[in-house]
Each structure stands twice: as structure tokens, then as C-alpha cells.
N, C-alpha and C positions, 0 to 999 in steps of 0.2 A: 670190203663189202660190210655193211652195220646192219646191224640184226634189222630191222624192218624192211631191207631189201630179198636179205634169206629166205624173211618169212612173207615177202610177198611172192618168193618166186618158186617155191613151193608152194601157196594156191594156187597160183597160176599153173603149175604143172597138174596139180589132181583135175583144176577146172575143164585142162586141155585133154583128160581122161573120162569124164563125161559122156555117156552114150546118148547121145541127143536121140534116138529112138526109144528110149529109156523115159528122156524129159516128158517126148511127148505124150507118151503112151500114160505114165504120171500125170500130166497134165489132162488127160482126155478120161481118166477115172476120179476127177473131183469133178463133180457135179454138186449145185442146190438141193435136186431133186432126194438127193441122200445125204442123212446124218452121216458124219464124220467124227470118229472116234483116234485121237492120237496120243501114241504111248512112247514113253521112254524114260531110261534112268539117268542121272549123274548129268555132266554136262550137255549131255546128247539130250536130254529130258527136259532141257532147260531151252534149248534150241525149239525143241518140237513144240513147247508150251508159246515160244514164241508166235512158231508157223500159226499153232492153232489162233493167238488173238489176230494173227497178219487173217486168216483167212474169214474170221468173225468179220471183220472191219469190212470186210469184201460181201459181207450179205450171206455167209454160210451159216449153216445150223453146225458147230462143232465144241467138242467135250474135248477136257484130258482124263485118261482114263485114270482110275483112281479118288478123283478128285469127290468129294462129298456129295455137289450137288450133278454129278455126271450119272445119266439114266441107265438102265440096263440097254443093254444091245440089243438089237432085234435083226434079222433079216432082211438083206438088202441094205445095213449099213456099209460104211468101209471101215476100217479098221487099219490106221496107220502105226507099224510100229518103227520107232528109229532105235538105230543100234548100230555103232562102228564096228562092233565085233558080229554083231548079230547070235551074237549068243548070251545076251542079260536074260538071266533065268524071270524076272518079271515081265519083261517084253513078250519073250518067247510064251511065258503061261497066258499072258493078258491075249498071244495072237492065239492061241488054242483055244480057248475059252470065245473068243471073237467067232473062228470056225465053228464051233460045236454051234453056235448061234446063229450059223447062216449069214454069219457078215463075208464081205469082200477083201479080200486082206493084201498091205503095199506092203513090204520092205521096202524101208531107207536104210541100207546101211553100206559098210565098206566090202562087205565079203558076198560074193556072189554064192561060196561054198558056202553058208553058215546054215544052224537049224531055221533060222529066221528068214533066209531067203525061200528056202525052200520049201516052209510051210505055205509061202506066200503065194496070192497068184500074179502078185506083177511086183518086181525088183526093180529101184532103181540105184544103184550103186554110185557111192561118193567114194573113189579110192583113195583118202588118207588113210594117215596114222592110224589106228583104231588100240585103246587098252590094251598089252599084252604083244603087240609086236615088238621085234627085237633084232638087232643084227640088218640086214639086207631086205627085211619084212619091215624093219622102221621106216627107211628113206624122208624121215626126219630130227631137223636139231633140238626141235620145241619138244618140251614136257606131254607125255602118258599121250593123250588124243587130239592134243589139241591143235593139229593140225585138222582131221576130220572135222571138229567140232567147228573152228573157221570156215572150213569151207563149206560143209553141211548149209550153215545160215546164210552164206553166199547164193547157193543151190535153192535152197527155198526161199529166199527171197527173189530170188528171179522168176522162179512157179511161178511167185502170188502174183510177178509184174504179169508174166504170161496169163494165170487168171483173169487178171482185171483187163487185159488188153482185147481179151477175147471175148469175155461177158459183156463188153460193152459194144461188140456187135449183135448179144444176144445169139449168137453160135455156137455150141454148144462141141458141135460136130467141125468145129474149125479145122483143117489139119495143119494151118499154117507152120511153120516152122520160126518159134522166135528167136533159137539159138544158132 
């Protein structure tokens, strides 16, 4: 077996890990109607800046946090934070700081236990690799996250399809199941 089969068949295993109630429910909390705020550090940070321009190109109003010209938060935003571990001390402050403001807040990450899921009120979990697993917690050959970090942009690129498939019936309320 050559390393691009390994590592496809470890996405393919997190992708078949997937809670497609998870997708939808993800899918049915991005709306137009609300700003969208997405946070993340390292290569997970780099994913989620991508989500954010995939979901701009889609007609969203959305920020990365941090960024210079990104607005204060206000109420009734959502507030996406990504995290394989769910414990990046900026993610987790940036989603606290999101709360005390009345935003909405996702978890993307690989741990359903972490402080970042839980602060959240809706998870949707990508069970790779995440920083800091080890042993039988790894259940991969590739380097630090990046199993997560693959699949993560697998996972939200298929959202933005699901976005776009569904904004073009102008449904909002679809519960179609695209997974």
C-alpha cells in the first residue's frame, strides 16, 4: 500500500464518522440573515479562513476573527470556532468573548469532550487526528493534525455544496439530507 492510499483511507474512515445530524443541524445554523464570525488557529485556522471565503463567494456576510477589518460581534451573530483539539486557548477565548456578546456559537472540532464543545450550542465533530493525540488516541500515520485538518476541508467543503444546493431553492428551512 503507498502513502496516498493510507492517507486516503483514513479520510475515508473519519468521513464515515461523521454525524450527518451534526451536518445538518450545522447546515440549518448558517443563514444570510446572520453575520458569521470564524475562528481558528494553525492549520485548522487556515481551513476555516478558507470556509470563510467558500461561504463569502456563496453571498454570506462573514469575518475571521481577528482579522483588522473584522467588526465587533453583536447579537444574534454566530460565531464559528474550529479546533481538532477544541482546546486552542484563542479559539476558546475568542468563543467566550462571542457568548458574553450574545452570539450563537458552532464547534468544529474533533472532541465532543473539549472546553470548545461545550461552551458551544451546537457541535459538529470531525473525528481525526487532532494536536496532542498519541498512542491508540492517534489512529494515524500522518504528521501532528493533519489528518483533521484534511478532512475538516473535505467536511466544509461539502457544507458550502450543501449551502449552495439549498440557497438555490431559496429554503432556508430545507431538511433535505445531502449526506
Amino acid at each position: 500500500m503507498d502513502i496516498f492510499d493510507i492517507i486516503l483511507k483514513e479520510i475515508e474512515d473519519v468521513l464515515s464518522r461523521v454525524n450527518t445530524q451534526e451536518m445538518n443541524h450545522t447546515l440549518s445554523c448558517l443563514d444570510k440573515k446572520h453575520r458569521i464570525f470564524v475562528g481558528g488557529e494553525g492549520r485548522s485556522g487556515l481551513v476555516a479562513r478558507g470556509f470563510a471565503m467558500r461561504l463569502m463567494h456563496l453571498g454570506y456576510t462573514v469575518y475571521v476573527a481577528g482579522e483588522t477589518i473584522t467588526p465587533d460581534l453583536a447579537a444574534e451573530d454566530l460565531f464559528i470556532g474550529v479546533s481538532g483539539s477544541g482546546a486552542s486557548a484563542n479559539v476558546v477565548n475568542d468563543a467566550a468573548k462571542a457568548r458574553n456578546a450574545g452570539c450563537r456559537l458552532l464547534a468544529i472540532t474533533g472532541k465532543h469532550d473539549s472546553p470548545l464543545a461545550e461552551a458551544s450550542d451546537a457541535v459538529l465533530c470531525v473525528p481525526g487526528t487532532a494536536n496532542g493525540d498519541t498512542g491508540d488516541d492517534s489512529g494515524s500515520v500522518q504528521l501532528l493534525s493533519s489528518l483533521f485538518d484534511q478532512s475538516l476541508h473535505i467536511v466544509l467543503d461539502a457544507l458550502c455544496l450543501a449551502v449552495s444546493l439549498r440557497d438555490v431553492t431559496d429554503n432556508t428551512s430545507a431538511t433535505d439530507s445531502y449526506w
